[in-house]
N, CA, C and O atoms as a GROMACS GRO file, in nm:
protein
  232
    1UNK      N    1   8.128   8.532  10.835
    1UNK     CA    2   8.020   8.455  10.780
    1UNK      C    3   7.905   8.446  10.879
    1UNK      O    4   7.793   8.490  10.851
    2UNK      N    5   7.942   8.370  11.032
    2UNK     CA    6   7.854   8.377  11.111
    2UNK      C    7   7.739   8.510  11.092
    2UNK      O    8   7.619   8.505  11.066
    3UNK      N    9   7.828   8.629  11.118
    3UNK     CA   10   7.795   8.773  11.143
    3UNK      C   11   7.650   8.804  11.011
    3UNK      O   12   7.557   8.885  11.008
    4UNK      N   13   7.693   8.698  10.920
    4UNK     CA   14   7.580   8.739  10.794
    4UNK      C   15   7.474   8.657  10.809
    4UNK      O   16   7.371   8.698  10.756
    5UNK      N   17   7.468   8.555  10.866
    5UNK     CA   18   7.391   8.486  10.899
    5UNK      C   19   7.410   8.311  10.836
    5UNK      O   20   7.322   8.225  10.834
    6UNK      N   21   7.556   8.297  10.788
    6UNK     CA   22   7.554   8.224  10.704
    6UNK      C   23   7.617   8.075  10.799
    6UNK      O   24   7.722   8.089  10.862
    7UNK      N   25   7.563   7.977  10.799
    7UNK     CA   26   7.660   7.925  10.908
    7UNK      C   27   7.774   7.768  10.811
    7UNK      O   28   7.870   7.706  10.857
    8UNK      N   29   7.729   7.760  10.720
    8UNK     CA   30   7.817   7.682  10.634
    8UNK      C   31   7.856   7.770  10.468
    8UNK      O   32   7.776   7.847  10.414
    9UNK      N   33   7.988   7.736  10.414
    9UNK     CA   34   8.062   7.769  10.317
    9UNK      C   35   8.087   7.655  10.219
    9UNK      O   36   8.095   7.535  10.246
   10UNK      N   37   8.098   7.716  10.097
   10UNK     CA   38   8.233   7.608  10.020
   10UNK      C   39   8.309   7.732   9.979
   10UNK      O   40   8.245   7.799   9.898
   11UNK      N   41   8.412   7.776  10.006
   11UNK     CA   42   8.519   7.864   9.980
   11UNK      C   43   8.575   7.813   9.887
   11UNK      O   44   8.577   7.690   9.883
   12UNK      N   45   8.664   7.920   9.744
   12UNK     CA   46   8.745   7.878   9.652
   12UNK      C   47   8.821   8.051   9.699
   12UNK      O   48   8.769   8.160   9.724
   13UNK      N   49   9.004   7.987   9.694
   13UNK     CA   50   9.073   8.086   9.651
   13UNK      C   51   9.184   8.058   9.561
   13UNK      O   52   9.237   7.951   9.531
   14UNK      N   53   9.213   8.209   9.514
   14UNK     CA   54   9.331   8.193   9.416
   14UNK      C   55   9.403   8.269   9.460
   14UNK      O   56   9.377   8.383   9.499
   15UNK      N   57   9.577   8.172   9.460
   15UNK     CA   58   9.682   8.190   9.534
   15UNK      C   59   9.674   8.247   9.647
   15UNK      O   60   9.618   8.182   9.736
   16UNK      N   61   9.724   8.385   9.681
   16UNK     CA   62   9.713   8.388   9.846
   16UNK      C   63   9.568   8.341   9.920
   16UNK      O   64   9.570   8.285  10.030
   17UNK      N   65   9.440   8.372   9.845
   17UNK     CA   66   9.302   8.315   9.860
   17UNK      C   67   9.353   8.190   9.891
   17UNK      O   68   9.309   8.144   9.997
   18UNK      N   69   9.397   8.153   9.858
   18UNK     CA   70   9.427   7.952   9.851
   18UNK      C   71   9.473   7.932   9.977
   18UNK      O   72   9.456   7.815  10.010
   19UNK      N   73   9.539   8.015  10.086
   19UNK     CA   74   9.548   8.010  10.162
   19UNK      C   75   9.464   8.032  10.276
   19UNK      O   76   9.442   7.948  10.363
   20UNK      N   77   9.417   8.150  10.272
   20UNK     CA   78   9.269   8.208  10.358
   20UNK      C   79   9.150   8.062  10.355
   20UNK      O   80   9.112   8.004  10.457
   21UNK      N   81   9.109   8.027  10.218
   21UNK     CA   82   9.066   7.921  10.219
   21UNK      C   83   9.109   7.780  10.268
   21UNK      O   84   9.016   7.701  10.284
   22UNK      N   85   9.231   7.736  10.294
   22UNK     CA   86   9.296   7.655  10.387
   22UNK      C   87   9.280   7.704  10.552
   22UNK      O   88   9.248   7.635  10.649
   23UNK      N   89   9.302   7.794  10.549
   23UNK     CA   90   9.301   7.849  10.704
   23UNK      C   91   9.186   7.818  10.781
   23UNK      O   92   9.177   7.771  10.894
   24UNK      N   93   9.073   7.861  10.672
   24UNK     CA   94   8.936   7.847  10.741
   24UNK      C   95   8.893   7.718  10.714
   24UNK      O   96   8.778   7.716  10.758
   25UNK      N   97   8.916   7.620  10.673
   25UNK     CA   98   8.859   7.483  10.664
   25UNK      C   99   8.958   7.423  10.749
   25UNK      O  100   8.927   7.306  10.771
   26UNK      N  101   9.077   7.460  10.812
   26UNK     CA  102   9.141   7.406  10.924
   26UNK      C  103   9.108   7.452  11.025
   26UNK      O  104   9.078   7.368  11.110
   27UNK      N  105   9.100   7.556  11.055
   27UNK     CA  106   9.023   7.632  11.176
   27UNK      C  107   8.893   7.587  11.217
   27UNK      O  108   8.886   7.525  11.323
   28UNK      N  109   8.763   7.614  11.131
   28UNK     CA  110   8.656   7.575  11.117
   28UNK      C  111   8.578   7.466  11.023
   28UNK      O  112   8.486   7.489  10.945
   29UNK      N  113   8.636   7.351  11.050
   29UNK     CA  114   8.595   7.246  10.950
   29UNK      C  115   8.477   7.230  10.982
   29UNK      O  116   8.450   7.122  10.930
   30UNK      N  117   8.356   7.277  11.050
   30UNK     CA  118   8.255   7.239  11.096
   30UNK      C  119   8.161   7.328  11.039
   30UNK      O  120   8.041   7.298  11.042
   31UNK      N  121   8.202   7.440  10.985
   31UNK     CA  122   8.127   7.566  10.899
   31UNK      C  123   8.192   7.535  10.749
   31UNK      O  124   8.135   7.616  10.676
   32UNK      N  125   8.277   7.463  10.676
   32UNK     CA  126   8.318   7.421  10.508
   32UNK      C  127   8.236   7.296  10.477
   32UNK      O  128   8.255   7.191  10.538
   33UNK      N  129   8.162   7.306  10.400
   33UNK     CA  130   8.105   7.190  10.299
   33UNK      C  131   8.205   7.105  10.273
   33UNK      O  132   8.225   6.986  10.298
   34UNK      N  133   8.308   7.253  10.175
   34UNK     CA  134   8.415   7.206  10.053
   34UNK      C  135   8.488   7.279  10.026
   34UNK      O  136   8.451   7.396  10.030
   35UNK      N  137   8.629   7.249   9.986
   35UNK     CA  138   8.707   7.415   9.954
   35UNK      C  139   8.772   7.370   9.811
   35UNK      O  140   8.816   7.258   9.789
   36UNK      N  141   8.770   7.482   9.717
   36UNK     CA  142   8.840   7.501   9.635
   36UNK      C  143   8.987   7.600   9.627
   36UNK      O  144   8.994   7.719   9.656
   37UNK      N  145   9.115   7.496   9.573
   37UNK     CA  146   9.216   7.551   9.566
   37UNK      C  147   9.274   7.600   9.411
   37UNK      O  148   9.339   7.516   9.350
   38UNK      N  149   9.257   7.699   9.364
   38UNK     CA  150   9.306   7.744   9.226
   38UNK      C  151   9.409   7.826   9.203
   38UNK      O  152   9.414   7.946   9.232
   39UNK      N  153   9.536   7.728   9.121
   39UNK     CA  154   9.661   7.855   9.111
   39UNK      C  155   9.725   7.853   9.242
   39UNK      O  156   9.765   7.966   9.271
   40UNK      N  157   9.753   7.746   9.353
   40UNK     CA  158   9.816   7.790   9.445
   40UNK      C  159   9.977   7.772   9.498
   40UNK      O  160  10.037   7.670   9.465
   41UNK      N  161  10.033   7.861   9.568
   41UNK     CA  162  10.167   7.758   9.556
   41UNK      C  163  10.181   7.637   9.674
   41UNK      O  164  10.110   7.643   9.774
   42UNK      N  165  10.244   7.566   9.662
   42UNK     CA  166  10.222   7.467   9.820
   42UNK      C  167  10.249   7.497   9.912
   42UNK      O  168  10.371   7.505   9.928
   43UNK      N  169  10.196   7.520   9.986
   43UNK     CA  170  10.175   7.526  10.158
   43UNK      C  171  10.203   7.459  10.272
   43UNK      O  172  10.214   7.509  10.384
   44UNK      N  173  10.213   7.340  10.240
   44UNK     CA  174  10.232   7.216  10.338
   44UNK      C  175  10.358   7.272  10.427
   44UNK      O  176  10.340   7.254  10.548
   45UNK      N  177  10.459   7.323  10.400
   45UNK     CA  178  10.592   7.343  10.499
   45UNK      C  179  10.553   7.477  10.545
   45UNK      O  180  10.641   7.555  10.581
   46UNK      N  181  10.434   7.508  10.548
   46UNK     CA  182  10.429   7.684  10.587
   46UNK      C  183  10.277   7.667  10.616
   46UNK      O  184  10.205   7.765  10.592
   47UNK      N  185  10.235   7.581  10.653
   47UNK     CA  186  10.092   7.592  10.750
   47UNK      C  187  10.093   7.678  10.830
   47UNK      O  188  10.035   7.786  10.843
   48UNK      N  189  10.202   7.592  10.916
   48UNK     CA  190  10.163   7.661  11.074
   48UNK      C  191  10.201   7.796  11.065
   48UNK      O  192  10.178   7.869  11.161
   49UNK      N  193  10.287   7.864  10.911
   49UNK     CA  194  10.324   8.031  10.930
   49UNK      C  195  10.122   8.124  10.861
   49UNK      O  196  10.089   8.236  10.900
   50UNK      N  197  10.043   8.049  10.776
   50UNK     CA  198   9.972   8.055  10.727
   50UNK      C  199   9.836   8.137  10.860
   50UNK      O  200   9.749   8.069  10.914
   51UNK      N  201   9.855   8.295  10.884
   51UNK     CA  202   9.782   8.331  11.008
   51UNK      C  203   9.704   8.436  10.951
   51UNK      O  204   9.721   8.474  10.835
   52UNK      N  205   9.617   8.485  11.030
   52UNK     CA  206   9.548   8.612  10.965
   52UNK      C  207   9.645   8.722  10.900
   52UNK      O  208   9.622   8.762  10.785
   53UNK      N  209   9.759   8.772  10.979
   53UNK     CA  210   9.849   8.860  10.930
   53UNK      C  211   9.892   8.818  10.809
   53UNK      O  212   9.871   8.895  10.715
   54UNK      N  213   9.938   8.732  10.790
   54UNK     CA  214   9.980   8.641  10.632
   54UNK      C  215   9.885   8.738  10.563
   54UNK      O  216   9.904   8.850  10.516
   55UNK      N  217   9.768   8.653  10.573
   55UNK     CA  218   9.688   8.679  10.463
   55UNK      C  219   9.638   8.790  10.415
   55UNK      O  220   9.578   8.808  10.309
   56UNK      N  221   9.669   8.871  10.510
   56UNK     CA  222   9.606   8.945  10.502
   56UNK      C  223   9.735   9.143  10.427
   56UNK      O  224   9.729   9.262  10.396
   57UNK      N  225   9.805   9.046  10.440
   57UNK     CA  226   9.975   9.110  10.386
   57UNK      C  227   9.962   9.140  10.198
   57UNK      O  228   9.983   9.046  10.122
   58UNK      N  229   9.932   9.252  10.155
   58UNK     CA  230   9.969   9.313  10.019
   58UNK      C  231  10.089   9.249   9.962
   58UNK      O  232  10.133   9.285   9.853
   0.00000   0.00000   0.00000
């Protein structure tokens, strides 16, 4: 985002998105407005597994 010039978000994802979008409003709460979660499964016991590789997994 930075890289585009953008320096605040409101992110929405669906399901694994739902995660990426958690990641980055925990990481960078200082660049999210707001996040939208749609369709996701719960996460709460699998935060801390919730990493770029996750998400980034087919």
């Amino acid at each position: 985002m930075r890289a585009l010039g953008h320096t605040r978000s409101a992110p929405a994802g669906h399901v694994r998105g739902g995660a990426v979008a958690l990641r980055l409003a925990l990481d960078h709460p200082d660049t999210v407005s707001r996040v939208a979660f749609i369709d996701c499964p719960p996460v709460t016991g699998h935060i801390s597994r919730i990493t770029a590789r996750f998400v980034t997994q087919g």
